[in-house]
C-alpha positions as CSV (number, residue, x, y, z in Angstrom):
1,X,22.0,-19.3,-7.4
2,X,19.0,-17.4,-8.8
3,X,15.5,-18.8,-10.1
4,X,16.2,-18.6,-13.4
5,X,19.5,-20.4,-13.2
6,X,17.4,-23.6,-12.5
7,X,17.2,-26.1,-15.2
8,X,14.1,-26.4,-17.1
9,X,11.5,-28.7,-15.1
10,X,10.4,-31.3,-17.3
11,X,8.0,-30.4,-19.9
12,X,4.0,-31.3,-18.9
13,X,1.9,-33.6,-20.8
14,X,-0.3,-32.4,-23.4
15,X,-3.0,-30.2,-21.9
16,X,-3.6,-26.7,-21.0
17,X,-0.4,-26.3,-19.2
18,X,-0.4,-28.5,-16.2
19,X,0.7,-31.9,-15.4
20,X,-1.2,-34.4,-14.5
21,X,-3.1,-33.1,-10.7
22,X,-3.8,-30.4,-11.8
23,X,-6.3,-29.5,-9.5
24,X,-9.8,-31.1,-10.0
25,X,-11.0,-29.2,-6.6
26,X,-9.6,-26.5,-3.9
27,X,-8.4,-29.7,-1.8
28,X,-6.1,-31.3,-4.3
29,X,-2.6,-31.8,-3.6
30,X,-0.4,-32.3,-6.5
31,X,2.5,-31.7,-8.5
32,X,2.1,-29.4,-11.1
33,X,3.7,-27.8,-14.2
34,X,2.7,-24.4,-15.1
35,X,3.2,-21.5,-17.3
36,X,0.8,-18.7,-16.1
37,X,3.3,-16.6,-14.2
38,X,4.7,-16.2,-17.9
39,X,1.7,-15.9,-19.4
40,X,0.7,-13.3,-17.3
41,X,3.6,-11.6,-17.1
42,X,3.9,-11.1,-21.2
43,X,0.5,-9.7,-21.5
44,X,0.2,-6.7,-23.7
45,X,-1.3,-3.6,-21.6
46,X,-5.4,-4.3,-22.0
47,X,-9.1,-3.0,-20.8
48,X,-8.8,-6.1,-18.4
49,X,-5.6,-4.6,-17.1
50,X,-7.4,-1.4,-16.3
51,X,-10.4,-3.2,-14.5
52,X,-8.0,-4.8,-12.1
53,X,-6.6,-0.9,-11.5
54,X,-10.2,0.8,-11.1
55,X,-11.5,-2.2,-8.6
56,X,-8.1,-2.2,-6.7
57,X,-6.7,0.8,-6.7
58,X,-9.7,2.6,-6.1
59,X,-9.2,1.9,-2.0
60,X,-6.0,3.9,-1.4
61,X,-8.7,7.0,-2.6
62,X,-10.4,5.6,0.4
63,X,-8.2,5.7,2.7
64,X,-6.6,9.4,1.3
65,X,-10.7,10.8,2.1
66,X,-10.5,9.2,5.3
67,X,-7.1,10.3,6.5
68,X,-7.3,13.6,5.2
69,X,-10.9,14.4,6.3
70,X,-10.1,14.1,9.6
71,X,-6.7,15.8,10.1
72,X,-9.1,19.3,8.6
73,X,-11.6,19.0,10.7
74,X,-9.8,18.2,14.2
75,X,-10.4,22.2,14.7
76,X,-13.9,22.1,13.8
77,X,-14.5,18.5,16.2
78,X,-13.2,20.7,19.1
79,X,-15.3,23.7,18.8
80,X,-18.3,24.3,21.1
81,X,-21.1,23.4,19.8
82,X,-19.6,20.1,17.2
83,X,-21.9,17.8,19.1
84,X,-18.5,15.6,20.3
85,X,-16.5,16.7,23.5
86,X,-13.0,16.4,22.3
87,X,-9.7,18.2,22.0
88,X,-8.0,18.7,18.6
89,X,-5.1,17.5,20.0
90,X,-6.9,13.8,21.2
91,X,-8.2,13.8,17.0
92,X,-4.6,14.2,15.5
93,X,-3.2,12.7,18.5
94,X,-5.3,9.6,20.3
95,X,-7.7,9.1,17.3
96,X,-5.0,9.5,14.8
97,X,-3.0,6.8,16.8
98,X,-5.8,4.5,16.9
99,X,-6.7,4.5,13.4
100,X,-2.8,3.6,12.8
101,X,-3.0,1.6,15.2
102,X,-6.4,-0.4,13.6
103,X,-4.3,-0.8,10.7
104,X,-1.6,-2.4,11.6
105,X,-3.4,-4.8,13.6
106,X,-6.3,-5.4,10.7
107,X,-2.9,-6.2,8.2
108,X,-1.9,-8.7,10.3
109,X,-4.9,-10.3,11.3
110,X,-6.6,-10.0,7.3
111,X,-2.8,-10.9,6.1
112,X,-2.6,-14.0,7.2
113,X,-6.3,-15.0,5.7
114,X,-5.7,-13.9,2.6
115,X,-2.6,-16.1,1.8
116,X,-4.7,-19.1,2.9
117,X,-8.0,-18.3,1.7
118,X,-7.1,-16.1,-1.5
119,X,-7.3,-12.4,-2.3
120,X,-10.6,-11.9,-3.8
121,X,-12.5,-13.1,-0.4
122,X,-10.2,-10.8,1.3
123,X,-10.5,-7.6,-0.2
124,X,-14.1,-7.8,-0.3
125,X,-14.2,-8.2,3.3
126,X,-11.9,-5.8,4.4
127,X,-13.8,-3.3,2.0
128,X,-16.9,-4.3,3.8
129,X,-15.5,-3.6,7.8
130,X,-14.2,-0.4,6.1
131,X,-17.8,0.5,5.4
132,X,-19.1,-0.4,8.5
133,X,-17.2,1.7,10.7
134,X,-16.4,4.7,8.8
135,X,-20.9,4.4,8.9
136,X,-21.2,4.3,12.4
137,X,-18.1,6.7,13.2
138,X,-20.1,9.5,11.6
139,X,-23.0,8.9,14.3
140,X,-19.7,9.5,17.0
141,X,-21.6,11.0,20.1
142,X,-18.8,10.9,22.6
143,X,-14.9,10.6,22.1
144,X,-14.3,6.8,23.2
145,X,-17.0,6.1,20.1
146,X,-15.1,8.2,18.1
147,X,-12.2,6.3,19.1
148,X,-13.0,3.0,18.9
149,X,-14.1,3.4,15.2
150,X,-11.4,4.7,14.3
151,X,-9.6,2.2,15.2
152,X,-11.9,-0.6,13.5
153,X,-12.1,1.8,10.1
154,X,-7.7,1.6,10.2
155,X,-8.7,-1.9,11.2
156,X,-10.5,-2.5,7.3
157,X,-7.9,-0.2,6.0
158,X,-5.3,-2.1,6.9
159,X,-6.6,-5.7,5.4
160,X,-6.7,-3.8,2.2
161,X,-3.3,-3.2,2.3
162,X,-2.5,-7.1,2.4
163,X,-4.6,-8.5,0.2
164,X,-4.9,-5.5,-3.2
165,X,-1.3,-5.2,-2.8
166,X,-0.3,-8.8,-3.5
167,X,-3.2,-9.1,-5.9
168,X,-2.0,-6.3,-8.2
169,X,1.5,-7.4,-8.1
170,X,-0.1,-11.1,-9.6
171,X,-1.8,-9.6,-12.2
172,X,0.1,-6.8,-13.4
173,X,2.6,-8.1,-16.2
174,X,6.3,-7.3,-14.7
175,X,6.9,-4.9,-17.6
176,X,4.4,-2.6,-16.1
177,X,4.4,-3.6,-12.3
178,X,6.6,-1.0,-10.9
179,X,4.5,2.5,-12.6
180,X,1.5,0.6,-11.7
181,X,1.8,-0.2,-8.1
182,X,3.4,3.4,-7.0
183,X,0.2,5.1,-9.1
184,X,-2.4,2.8,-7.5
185,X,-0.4,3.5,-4.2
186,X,-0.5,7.2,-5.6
187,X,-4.0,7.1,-5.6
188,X,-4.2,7.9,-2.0
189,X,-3.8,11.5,-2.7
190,X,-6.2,11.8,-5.1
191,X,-9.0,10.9,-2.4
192,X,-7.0,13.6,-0.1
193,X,-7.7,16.1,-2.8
194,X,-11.3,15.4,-2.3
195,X,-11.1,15.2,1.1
196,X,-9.8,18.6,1.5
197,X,-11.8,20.3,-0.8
198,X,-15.2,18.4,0.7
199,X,-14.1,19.1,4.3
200,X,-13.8,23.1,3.3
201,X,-17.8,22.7,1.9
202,X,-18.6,20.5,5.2
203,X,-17.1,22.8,7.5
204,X,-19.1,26.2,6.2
205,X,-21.4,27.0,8.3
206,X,-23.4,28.9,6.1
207,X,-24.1,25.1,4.6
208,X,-24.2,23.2,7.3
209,X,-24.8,23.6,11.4
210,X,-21.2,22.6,13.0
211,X,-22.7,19.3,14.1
212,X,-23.3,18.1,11.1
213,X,-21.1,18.9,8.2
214,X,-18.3,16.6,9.4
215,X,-20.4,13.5,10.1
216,X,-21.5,14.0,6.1
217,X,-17.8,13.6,5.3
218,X,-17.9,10.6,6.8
219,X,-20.9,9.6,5.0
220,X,-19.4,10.4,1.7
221,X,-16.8,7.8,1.9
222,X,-19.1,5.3,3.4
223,X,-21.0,6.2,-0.9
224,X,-17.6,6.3,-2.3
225,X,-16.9,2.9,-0.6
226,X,-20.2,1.3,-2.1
227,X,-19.4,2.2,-5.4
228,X,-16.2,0.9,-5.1
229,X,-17.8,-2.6,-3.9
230,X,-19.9,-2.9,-7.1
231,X,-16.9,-2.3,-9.4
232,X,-14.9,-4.6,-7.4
233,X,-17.0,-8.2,-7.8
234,X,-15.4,-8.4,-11.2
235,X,-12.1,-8.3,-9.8
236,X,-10.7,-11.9,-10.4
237,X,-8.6,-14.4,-8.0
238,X,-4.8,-14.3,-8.3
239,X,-4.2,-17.3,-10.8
240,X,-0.9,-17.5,-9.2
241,X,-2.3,-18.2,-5.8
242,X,-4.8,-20.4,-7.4
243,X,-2.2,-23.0,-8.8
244,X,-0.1,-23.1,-6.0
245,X,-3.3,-24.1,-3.4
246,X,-4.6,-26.8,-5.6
247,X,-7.0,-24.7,-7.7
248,X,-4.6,-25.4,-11.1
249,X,-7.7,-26.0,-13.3
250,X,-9.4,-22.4,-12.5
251,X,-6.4,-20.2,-12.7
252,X,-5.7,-22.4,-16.3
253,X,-9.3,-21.3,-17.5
254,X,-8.9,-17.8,-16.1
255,X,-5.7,-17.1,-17.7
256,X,-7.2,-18.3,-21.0
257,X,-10.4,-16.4,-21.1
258,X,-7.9,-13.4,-20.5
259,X,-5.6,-14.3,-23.2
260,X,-8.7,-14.9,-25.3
261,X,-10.6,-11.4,-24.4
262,X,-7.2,-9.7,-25.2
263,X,-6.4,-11.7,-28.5
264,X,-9.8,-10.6,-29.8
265,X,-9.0,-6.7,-28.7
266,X,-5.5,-6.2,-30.2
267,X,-6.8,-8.3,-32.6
268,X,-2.9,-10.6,-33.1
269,X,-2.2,-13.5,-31.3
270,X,-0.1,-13.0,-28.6
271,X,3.6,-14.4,-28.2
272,X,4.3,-18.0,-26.4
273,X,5.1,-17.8,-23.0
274,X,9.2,-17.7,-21.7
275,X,8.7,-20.7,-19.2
276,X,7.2,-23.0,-17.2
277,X,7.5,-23.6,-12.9
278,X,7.0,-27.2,-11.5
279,X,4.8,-26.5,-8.1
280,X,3.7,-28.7,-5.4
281,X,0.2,-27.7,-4.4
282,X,-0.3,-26.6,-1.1
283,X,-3.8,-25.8,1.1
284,X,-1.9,-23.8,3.7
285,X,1.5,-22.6,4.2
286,X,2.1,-22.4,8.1
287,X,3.2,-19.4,9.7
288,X,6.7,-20.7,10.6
289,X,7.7,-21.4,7.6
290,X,6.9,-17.8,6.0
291,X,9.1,-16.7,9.3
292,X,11.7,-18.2,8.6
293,X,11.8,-17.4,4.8
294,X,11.5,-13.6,5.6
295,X,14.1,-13.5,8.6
296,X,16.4,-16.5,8.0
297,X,16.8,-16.9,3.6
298,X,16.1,-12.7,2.9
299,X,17.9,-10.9,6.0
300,X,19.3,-8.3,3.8
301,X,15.0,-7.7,2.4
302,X,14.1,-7.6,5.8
303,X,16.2,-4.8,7.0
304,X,15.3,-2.9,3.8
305,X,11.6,-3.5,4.1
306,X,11.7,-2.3,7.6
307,X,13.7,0.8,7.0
308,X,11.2,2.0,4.1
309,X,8.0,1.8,6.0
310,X,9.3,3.1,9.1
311,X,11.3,6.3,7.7
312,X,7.8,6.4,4.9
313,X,4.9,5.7,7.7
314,X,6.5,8.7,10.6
315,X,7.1,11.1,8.0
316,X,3.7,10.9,6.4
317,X,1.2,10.2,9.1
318,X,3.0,13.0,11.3
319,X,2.7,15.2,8.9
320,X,-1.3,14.4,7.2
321,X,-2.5,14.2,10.7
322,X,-0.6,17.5,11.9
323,X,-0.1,19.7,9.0
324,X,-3.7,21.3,9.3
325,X,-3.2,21.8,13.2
326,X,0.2,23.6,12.2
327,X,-1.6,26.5,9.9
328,X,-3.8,27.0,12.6
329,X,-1.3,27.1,15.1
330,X,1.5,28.8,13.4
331,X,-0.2,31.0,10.3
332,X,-4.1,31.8,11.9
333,X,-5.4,29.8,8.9
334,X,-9.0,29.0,9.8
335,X,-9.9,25.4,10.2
336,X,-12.4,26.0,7.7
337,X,-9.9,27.2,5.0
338,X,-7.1,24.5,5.7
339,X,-8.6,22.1,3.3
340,X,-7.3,24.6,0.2
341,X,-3.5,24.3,1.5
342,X,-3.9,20.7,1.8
343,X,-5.4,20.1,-1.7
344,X,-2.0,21.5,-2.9
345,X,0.5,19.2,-1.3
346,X,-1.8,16.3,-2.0
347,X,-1.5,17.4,-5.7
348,X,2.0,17.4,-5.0
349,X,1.9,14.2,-3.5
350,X,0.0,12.3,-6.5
351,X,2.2,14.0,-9.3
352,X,5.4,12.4,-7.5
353,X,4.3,8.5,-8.9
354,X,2.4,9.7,-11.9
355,X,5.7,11.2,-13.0
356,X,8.8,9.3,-11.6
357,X,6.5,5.9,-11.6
358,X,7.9,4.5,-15.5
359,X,11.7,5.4,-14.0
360,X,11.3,2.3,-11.2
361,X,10.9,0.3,-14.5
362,X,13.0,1.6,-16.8
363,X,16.5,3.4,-14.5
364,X,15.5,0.3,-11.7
365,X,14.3,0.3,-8.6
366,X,17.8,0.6,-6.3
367,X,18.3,4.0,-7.8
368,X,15.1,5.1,-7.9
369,X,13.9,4.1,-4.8
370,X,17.5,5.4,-3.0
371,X,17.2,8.7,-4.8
372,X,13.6,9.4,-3.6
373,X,14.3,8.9,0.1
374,X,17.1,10.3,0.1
375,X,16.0,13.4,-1.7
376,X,12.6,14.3,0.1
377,X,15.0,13.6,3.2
378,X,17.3,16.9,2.7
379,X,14.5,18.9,0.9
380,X,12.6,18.4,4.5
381,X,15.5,19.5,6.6
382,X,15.9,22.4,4.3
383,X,12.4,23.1,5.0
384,X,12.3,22.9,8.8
385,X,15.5,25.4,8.6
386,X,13.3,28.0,6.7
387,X,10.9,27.6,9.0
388,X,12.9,27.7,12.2
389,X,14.4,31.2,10.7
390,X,10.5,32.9,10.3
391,X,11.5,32.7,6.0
392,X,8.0,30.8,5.5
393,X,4.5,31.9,5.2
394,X,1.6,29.5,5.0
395,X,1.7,29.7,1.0
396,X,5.5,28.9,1.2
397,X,5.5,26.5,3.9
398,X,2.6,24.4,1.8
399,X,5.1,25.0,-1.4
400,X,7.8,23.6,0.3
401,X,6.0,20.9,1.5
402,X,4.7,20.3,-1.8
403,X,8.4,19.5,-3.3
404,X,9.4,17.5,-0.9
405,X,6.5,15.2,-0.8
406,X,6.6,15.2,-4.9
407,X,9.7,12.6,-4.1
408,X,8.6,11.3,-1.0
409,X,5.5,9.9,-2.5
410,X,6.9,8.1,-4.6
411,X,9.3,6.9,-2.1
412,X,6.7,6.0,0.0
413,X,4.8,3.8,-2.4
414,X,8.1,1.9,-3.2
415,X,8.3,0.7,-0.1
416,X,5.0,-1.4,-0.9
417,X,6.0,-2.1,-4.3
418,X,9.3,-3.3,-2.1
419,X,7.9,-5.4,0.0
420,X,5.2,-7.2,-2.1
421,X,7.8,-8.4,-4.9
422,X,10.7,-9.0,-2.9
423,X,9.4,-12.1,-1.1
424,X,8.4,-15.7,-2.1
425,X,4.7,-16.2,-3.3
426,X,3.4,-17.8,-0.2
427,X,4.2,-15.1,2.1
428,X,3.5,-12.4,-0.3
429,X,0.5,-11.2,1.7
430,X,1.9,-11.6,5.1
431,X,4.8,-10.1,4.5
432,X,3.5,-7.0,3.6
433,X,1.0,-7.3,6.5
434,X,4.0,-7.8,8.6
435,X,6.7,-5.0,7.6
436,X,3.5,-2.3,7.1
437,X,2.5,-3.0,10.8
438,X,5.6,-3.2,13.0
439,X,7.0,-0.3,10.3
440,X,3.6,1.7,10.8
441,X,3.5,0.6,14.2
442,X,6.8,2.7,14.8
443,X,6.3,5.6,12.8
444,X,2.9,6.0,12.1
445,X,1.9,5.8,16.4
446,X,4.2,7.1,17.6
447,X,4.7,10.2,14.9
448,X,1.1,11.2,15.3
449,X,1.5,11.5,19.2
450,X,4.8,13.2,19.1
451,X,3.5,15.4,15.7
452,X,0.1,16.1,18.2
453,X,2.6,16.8,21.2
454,X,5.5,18.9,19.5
455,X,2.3,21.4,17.4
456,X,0.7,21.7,20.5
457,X,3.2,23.3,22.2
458,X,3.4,26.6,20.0
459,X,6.9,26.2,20.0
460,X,8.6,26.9,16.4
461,X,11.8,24.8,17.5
462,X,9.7,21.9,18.9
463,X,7.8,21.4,15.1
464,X,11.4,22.1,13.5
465,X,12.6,18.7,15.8
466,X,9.6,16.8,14.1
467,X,10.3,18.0,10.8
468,X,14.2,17.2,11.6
469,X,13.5,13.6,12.4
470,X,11.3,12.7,9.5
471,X,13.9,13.8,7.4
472,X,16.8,12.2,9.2
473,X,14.5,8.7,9.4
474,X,14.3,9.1,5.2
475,X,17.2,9.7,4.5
476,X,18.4,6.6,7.0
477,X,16.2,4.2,5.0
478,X,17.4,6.0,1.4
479,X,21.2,4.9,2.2
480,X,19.8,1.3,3.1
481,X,18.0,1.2,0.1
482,X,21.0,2.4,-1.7
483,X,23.1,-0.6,-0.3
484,X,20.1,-3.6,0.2
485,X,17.6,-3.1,-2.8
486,X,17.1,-5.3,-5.4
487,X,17.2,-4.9,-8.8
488,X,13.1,-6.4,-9.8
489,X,12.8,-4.1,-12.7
490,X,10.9,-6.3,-15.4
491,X,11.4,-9.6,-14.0
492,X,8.9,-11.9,-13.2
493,X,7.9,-12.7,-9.7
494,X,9.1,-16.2,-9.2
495,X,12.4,-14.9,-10.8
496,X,13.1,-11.9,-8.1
497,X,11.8,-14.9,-5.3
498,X,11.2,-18.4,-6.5
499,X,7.6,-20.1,-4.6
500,X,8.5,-21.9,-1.5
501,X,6.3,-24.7,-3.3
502,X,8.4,-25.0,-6.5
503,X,9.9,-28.4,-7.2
504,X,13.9,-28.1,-8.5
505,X,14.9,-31.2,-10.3
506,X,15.3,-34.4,-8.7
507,X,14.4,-32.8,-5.7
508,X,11.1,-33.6,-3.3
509,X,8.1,-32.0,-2.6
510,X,8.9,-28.7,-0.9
511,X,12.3,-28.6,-1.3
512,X,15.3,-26.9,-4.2
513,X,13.8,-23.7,-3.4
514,X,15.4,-20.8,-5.3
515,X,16.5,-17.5,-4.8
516,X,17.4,-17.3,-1.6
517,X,19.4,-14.0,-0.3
518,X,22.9,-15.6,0.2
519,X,22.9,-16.2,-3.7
520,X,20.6,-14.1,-5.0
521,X,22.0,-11.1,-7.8
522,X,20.9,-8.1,-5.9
């Protein structure tokens, strides 16, 4: 039985839209009737909507600088006279690891605090250990420093992931919520635009001594960071995770100053809400119960949320760690020059969800999301054949690359899209934290320390075997999708998974939840 089968809950007493309990204080326990998942969800396209985008999605440009900075300067790092003894292979090997590594462990750890304490708090912290370490891993004066903030920048990195995911998913109206998520998630590439064109500056030593240009790439996203601070304090809370933890009479008044603001810009009143939930507030969801929602009602969500991010996460950090090490290697492009190559397929890369992103809404997500993987999948084995035969350049090979990830991107952001939507309310965050890190954890560690292993080596056919096994892990998750994914196209979030803390008629506190996998439309 699905959400919406459920019979209307009872109609609330006069008032804003909540029944009596609303919420007079964060501790308040109650049962509530609301409407603001509808109300947010049939929200015209606004100037508030686009605030939410520029504070949120501005960190995936972040992370894009930070990823792609270092994978072009790796050469530089190991040549004499960089002021850090290390090996290019330890920087898109060991280092790369250890940032992955940072951010699996900083989505679980920031994951499970911002479903209990809310989003807002969370992605202001995460944003702030960012800061920190990307700072102080631009003073690196020996490799295990280097290391070790690399690991505590993924570490900030990967908190973000948690918290703006689930927070643009709750304020995005569902009309819009697929093109928006896989450009936000798009985003990344524009900041690996910039980082490749600011490491090729950085790294000319006509500019700058060799010791110093890439510590002022670091600094540059520590300034890009700040700015993205200020913007981000007007970011509001989720009002859907305010009703459900006793904060009813905030996420009310947020929602109406909202409706207000955009009444008073489109200058019409907007249309009535479809429908109202019945909640049971809740402080804290323990981390049981969100286990055995994931694993025991959504089996089938599970298996497809872990084949996207593991096929998605080995593909990609392989290849942004490795691919400036492979035109050194293979084409005598100088590390100062890589940065141009890599500009391209990050163009690529962002013009994949810009492009296909309005399709997830409008064809749906199982054929979209199937097509993608499975697409970039056989466009990458294509590739690694070309290249096994000598048929590429280091112009071609970047074209090539530049196709592939064009589909793979957008792929690639599904999978969060996937796993943010796909899962009751309560364990949005958390699950995302969860099927990012043990997904990342397989792919994206261990695909930088083969990728760093296989490049190393010289060896055409040993890169052709890591292309071959990205490939065959995307087009593996592309057939699961094919058969597991659900159809969320323009429905509302506690439609695709009803709250744990919604109230089914005549049923108790807690209990009648909806939408469980066994009898859920797919």
């Amino acid at each position: 039985m699905t959400a919406s089968s459920t019979p209307a809950a009872p109609p609330p007493p006069p008032g804003p839209g909540t029944g009596p309990g609303s919420g007079s204080g964060p501790g308040s326990e109650a049962t509530v009737t609301t409407a603001v998942p509808a109300r947010l969800d049939r929200l015209p396209w606004s100037r508030w909507h686009w605030m939410i985008v520029i504070g949120l999605g501005t960190v995936w440009i972040l992370d894009g600088l930070e990823v792609t900075t270092v994978g072009n300067i790796a050469s530089r790092l190991s040549e004499e006279g960089s002021g850090l003894a290390i090996s290019s292979a330890q920087v898109t090997g060991i280092a790369a690891a250890l940032y992955v590594a940072g951010a699996c462990a900083g989505a679980l750890f920031f994951g499970r605090l911002t479903d209990k304490f809310g989003r807002k708090k969370l992605f202001m912290v995460t944003l702030a250990v960012y800061l920190g370490a990307t700072a102080l891993t631009a003073l690196s004066f020996d490799a295990w420093w280097f290391f070790l903030f690399r690991f505590l920048t993924g570490f900030g990195i990967g908190g973000e992931y948690a918290a703006i995911n689930s927070a643009i998913d709750e304020l995005i109206p569902s009309k819009y919520r697929g093109r928006v998520d896989l450009i936000i998630n798009g985003s990344y590439w524009l900041g690996a635009i910039g980082g490749s064109l600011l490491s090729v500056v950085m790294l000319n030593t006509d500019i700058f001594p060799k010791d110093l240009g890439w510590r002022l790439t670091f600094a540059m996203g520590v300034v890009l960071g700040l700015v993205i601070l200020l913007v981000r304090r007007h970011v509001p809370e989720s009002p859907r995770w305010q009703f459900i933890h006793g904060r009813g009479e905030e996420a009310e008044g947020l929602v109406s100053a909202v409706e207000r603001e955009i009444e008073a810009e489109k200058g019409k009143p907007l249309p009535p809400p479809a429908g109202e939930i019945t909640i049971h507030q809740r402080k804290s969801i323990g981390f049981g119960l969100i286990a055995r929602t994931v694993f025991r009602d959504y089996p089938k969500r599970a298996v497809l949320g872990l084949s996207l991010f593991i096929g998605q996460a080995f593909l990609y950090n392989a290849i942004t760690f490795g691919f400036g090490a492979i035109l050194t290697k293979f084409f005598d492009i100088p590390s100062g020059s890589t940065g141009y190559y890599f500009a391209v397929i990050a163009a690529g890369n962002f013009l994949g969800p810009l492009f296909l992103g309005k399709l997830f809404d409008t064809v749906g997500r199982r054929i979209m999301i199937s097509s993608t993987y499975i697409v970039s999948g056989v466009l990458l084995f294509v590739t690694a054949w070309l290249f096994d035969r000598g048929s590429l350049s280091a112009a071609t090979l970047t074209a090539c690359w530049c196709v592939v990830l064009f589909f793979a991107s957008a792929g690639a952001s599904s999978a969060y899209l996937t796993v943010s939507e796909i899962f009751p309310m309560e364990t949005r965050a958390m699950a995302i934290a969860f099927f990012y890190a043990i997904g990342t954890a397989a792919g994206g560690i261990s695909g930088p320390l083969i990728f760093a292993k296989l490049t190393e080596s010289g060896v055409v056919g040993d890169t052709v075997l890591a292309f071959q096994i990205g490939a065959g892990l995307m087009c593996a998750a592309g057939l699961v999708a094919a058969a597991f994914a659900v159809k969320a196209e323009r429905r509302s979030l506690e439609d695709i998974a009803a709250p744990l803390s919604m109230v089914a008629p005549e049923a108790g506190p807690g209990e009648g939840r909806q939408g469980r996998e066994s009898g859920v439309t797919p």
